[in-house]
C-alpha positions as CSV (number, residue, x, y, z in Angstrom):
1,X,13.2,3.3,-21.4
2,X,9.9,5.0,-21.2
3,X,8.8,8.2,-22.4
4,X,6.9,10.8,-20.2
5,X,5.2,14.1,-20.5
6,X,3.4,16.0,-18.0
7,X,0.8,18.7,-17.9
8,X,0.7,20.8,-15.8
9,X,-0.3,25.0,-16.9
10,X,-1.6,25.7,-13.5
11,X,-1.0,23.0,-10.8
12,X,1.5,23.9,-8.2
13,X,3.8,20.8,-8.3
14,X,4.4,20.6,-12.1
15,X,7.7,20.3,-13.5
16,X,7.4,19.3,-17.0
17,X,5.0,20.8,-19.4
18,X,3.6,20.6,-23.1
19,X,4.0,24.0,-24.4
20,X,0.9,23.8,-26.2
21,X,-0.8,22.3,-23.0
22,X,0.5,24.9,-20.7
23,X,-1.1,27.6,-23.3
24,X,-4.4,26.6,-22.9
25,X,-5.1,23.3,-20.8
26,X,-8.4,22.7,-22.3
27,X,-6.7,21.3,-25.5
28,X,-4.3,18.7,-24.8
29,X,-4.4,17.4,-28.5
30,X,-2.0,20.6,-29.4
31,X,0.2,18.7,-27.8
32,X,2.8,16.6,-30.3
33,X,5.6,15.7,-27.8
34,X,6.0,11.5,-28.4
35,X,5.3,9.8,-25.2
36,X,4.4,6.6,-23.7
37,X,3.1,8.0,-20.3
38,X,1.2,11.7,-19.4
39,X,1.6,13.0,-15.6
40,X,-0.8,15.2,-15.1
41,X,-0.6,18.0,-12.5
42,X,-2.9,20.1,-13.7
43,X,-6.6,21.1,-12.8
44,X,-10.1,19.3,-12.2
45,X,-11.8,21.0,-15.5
46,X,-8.8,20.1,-17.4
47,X,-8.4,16.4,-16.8
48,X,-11.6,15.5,-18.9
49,X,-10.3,16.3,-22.2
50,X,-7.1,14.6,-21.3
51,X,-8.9,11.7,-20.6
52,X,-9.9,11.4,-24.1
53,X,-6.6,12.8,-25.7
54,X,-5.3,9.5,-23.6
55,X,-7.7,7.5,-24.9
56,X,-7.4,8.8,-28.5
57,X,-3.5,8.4,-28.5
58,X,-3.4,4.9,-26.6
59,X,-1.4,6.7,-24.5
60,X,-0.9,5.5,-20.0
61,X,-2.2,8.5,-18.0
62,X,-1.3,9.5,-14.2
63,X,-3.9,11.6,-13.0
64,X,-2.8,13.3,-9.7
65,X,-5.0,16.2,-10.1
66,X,-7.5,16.1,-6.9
67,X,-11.2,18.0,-6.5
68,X,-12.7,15.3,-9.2
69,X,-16.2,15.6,-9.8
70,X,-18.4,12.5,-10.0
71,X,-19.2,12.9,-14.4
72,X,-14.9,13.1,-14.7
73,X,-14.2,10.4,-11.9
74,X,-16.4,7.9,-14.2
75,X,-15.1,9.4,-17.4
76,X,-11.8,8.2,-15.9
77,X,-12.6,4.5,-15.0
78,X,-14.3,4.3,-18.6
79,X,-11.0,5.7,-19.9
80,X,-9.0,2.9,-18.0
81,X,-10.9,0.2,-19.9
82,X,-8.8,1.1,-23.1
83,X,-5.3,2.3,-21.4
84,X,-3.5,2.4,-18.2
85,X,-4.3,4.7,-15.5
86,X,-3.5,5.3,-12.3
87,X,-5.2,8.0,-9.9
88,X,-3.7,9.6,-6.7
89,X,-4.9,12.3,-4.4
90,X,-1.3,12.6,-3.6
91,X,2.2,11.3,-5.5
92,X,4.1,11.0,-1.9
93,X,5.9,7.8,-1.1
94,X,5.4,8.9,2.3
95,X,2.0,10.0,2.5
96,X,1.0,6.8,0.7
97,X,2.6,4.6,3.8
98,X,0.9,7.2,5.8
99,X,-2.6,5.6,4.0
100,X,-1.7,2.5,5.4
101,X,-0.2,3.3,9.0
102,X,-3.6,5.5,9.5
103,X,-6.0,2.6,9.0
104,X,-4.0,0.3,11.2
105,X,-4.2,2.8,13.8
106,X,-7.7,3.1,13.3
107,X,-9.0,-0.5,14.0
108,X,-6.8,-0.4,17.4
109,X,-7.6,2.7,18.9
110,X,-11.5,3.2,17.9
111,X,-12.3,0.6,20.6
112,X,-10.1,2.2,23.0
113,X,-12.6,5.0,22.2
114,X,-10.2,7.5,21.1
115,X,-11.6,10.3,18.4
116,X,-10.3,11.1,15.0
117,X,-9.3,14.8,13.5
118,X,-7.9,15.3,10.3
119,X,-6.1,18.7,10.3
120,X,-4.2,19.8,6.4
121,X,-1.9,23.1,6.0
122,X,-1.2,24.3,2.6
123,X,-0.5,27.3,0.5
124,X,-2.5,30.4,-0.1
125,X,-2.9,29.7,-3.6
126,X,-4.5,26.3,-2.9
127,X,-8.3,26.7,-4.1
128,X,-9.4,23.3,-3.1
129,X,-10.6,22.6,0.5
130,X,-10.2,20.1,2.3
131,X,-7.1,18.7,-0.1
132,X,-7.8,15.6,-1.7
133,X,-4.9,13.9,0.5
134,X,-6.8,15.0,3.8
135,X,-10.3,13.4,2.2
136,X,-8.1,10.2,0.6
137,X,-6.8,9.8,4.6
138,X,-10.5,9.8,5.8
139,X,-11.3,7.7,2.9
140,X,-9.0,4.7,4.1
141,X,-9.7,4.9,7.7
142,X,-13.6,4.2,6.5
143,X,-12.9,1.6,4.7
144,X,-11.1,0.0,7.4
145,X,-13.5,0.7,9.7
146,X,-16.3,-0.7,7.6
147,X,-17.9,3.0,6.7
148,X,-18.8,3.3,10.1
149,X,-17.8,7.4,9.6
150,X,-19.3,10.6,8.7
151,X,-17.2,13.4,7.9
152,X,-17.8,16.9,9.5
153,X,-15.8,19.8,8.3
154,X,-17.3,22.8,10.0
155,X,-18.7,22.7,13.8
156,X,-19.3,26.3,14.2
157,X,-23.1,25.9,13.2
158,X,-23.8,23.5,15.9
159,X,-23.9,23.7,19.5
160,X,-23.6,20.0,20.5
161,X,-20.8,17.2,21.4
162,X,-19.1,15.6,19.0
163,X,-20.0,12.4,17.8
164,X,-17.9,8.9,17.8
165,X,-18.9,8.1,14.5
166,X,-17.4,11.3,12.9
167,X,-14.2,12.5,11.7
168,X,-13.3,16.0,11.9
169,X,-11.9,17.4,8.8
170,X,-9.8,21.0,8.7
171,X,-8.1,23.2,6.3
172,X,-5.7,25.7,6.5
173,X,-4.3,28.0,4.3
174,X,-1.4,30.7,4.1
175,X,1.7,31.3,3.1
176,X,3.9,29.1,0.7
177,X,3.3,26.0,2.6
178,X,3.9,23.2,0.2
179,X,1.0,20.7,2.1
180,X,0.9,19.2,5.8
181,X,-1.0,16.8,6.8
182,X,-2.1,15.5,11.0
183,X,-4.4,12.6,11.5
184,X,-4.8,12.9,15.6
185,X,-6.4,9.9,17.2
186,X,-7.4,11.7,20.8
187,X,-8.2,9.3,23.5
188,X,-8.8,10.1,27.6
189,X,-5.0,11.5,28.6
190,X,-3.0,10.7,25.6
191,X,-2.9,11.5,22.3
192,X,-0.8,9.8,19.2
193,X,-0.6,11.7,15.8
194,X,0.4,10.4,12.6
195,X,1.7,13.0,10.2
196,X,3.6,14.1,7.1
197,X,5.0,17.5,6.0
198,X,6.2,17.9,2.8
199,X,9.1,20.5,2.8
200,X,9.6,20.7,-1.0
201,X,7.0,19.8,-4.5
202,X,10.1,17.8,-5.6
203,X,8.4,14.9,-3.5
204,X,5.2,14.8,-5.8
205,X,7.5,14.5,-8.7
206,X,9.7,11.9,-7.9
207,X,6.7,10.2,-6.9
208,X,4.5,11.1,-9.9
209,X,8.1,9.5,-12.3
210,X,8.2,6.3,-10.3
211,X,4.1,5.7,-10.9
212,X,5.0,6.7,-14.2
213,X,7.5,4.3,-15.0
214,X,5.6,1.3,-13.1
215,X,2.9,2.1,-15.3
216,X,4.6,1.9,-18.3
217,X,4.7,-1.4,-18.2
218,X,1.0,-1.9,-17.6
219,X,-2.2,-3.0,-19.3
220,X,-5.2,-1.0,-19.8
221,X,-6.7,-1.1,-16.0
222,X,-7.3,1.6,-12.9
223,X,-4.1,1.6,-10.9
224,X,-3.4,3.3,-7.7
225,X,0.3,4.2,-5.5
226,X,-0.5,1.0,-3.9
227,X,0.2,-0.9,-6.4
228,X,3.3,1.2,-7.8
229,X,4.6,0.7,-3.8
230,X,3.9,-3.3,-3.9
């Protein structure tokens, strides 16, 4: 059986913390709890330094901390060359199938000319915008579609019709939602709309344990839900 710790001092959907870490999450190494596997939920300027505590212990990693930047995204493929780590914008079984059923959607209906909107709710203490789940949903219908998109996330300083090559992205926030997320595909007199509300954070755990224990059992490498899901 595999041993797990998580860290998580100021991400919402934490359940299991390093008392050190939750102290002060810039310095993972206080951390002595034995593990074979660290879930973080934490925060973007926190997952560097884990990165290297990973490294440093030989210790699997899953990162589902969103809002990356571009230095700590590459900091974490380098860090994958030496252990096992998997990244997710989002630790849902469901929303992962929801990455799939989105993209085949996408290669239908785009000829039939219908448009794309992403639309994401969450709570007003979420300080990221648009969530990383809303961008990751994007993300895959690109890919799909061969990057044929551009993303637009604010059409209030333009007065001008809206392109087929873009895809709307929106955020809202208020309340205690726990996260919501609509991909609309709008065509001439019908519109289909793939979504997923998440009721309770308990969903990003269970999923967050099950990538845990899949990766475990891994080599050093960059892994990802799809491969947890397989």
């Amino acid at each position: 059986m595999s041993k797990g710790s998580g860290l998580a001092p100021t991400g919402q959907a934490g359940a299991f913390f390093c008392p050190a870490a939750q102290r002060d999450p810039r310095h993972p190494a206080e951390c002595t709890v034995d593990a074979d596997v660290i879930i973080d939920f934490s925060t973007a300027t926190a997952v560097p330094a884990l990165l290297d505590f990973a490294k440093e212990k030989h210790i699997s990693v899953v990162v589902c901390t969103t809002a990356l930047s571009d230095e700590t995204q590459a900091k974490l493929e380098e860090t994958a060359k030496s252990v096992a780590v998997l990244k997710s914008a989002n630790m849902s079984i469901g929303v992962n199938l929801l990455l799939d059923l989105v993209q085949r959607a996408a290669q239908i209906l785009y000829d039939a000319n219908f448009d794309i909107e992403v639309v994401e709710k969450h709570h007003n203490q979420k300080i990221d915008a648009p969530s990383g789940t809303a961008m990751a949903l994007a993300d895959a219908i690109n890919t799909a579609m061969d990057e044929k998109f551009h993303y637009v996330y604010d059409r209030s300083q333009k007065r001008e019709k809206r392109e087929r090559t873009e895809i709307g992205i929106h955020a809202i926030r208020g309340g205690n939602i726990v996260g919501e997320h609509d991909v609309i595909f709008a065509g001439r007199d019908e519109v289909i709309t793939l979504s997923h509300h998440a009721s309770s954070r308990e969903v990003f755990a269970v999923g967050a344990v099950k990538a845990a224990k899949f990766l475990a059992e891994q080599p050093a490498g960059l892994y990802s839900m799809k491969e947890v899901l397989a």
